[in-house]
C-alpha positions in Angstrom: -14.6 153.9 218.2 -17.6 155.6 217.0 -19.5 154.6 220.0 -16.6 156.1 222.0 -16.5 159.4 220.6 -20.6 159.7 219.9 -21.3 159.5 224.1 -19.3 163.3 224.3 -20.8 164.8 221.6 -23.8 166.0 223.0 -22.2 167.9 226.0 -20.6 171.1 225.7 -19.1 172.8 228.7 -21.3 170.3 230.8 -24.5 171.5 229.4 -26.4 168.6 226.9 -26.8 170.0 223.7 -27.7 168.8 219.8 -25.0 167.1 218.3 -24.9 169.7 215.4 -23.2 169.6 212.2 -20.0 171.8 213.2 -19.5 169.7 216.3 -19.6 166.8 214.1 -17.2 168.5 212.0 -15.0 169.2 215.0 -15.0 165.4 216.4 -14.0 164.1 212.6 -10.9 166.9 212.5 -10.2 166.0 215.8 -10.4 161.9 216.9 -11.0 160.4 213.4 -8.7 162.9 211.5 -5.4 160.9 214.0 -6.7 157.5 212.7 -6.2 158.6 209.3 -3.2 159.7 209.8 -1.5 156.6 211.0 -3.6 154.6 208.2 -1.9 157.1 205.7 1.7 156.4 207.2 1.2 152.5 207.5 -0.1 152.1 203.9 2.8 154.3 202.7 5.1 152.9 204.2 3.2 149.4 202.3 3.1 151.2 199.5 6.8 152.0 198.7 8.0 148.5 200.4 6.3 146.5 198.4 8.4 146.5 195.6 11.6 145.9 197.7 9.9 142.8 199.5 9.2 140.9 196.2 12.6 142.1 194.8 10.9 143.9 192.2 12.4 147.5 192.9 15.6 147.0 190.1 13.3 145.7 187.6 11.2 148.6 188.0 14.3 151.2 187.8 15.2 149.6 184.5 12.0 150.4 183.5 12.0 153.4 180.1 9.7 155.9 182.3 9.3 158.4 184.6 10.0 157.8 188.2 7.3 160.4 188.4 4.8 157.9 187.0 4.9 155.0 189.8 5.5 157.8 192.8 2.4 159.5 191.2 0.7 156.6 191.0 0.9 155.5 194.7 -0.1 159.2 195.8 -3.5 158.0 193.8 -3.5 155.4 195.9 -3.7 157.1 198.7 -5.5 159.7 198.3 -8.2 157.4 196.9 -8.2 155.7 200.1 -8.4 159.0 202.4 -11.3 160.5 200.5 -13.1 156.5 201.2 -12.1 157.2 204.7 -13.5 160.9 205.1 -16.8 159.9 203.3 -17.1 156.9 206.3 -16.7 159.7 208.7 -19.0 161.7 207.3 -21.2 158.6 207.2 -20.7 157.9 210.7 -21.0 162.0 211.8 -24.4 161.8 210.2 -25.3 157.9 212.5 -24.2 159.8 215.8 -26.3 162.4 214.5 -29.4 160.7 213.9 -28.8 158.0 216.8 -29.1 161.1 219.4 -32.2 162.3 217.7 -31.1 165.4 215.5 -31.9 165.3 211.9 -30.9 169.0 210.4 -28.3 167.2 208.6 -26.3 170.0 206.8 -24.9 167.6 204.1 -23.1 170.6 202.6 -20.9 171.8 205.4 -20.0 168.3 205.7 -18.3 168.4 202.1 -17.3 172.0 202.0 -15.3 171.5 205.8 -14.0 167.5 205.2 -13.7 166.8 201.5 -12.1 170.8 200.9 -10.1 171.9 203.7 -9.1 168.3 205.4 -8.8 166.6 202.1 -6.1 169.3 200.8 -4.5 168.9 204.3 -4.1 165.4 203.4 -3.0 165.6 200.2 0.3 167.3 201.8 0.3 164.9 204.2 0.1 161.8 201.4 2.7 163.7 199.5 5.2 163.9 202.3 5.1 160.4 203.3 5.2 159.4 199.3 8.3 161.6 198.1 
């Protein structure tokens, strides 16, 4: 995939250009950012059937706590995993990067634009396929 998506990232509007930071940005919002998605949906969906395959669901409705507490700790979970996944894309905006010979690497738009904006974007999406 990341060879895929590196070959059109030095073109824009046919004319061969530095694969910049923002257009890095751009192809991890746009081609990555599906990937995670259906990775968030299938280990949700893993995540709350789990209990019901090994039969452990009524045992842990008996339980004296907050359903809160197990739902809450499954959004962890998640979001643990999404914020490994977005610091691989970053890892891998910054190979395509340095494979086409740019090295400006502006390490702080790369947090402030994937792990701010897209990482809240995902904790809404986490929470919706959670609750």
């Amino acid at each position: 995939m990341l060879t895929m998506t590196s070959s059109s990232t030095g073109n824009m509007y046919e004319t061969a250009s530095y694969p910049v930071t923002f257009s890095m940005v751009e192809l991890i919002n746009g081609t990555f950012n599906m990937l995670l998605s259906i990775f968030i949906a299938l280990m949700a969906g893993e995540l709350i059937w789990r209990e019901r395959n090994t039969q452990c669901n009524e045992i842990n409705d008996t339980l004296p706590i907050s359903s809160l507490i197990p739902a809450s700790s499954k959004l962890a979970a998640l979001m643990s995993t999404v914020i490994v996944f977005l610091s691989l894309f970053v890892i891998a905006g910054i190979i395509i990067q340095s494979s086409k010979g740019f090295y400006d690497f502006q390490v702080w738009q790369y947090i402030t634009s994937i792990f701010g904006f897209e990482l809240i974007e995902n904790v809404f999406n986490n929470a919706v396929f959670v609750y």
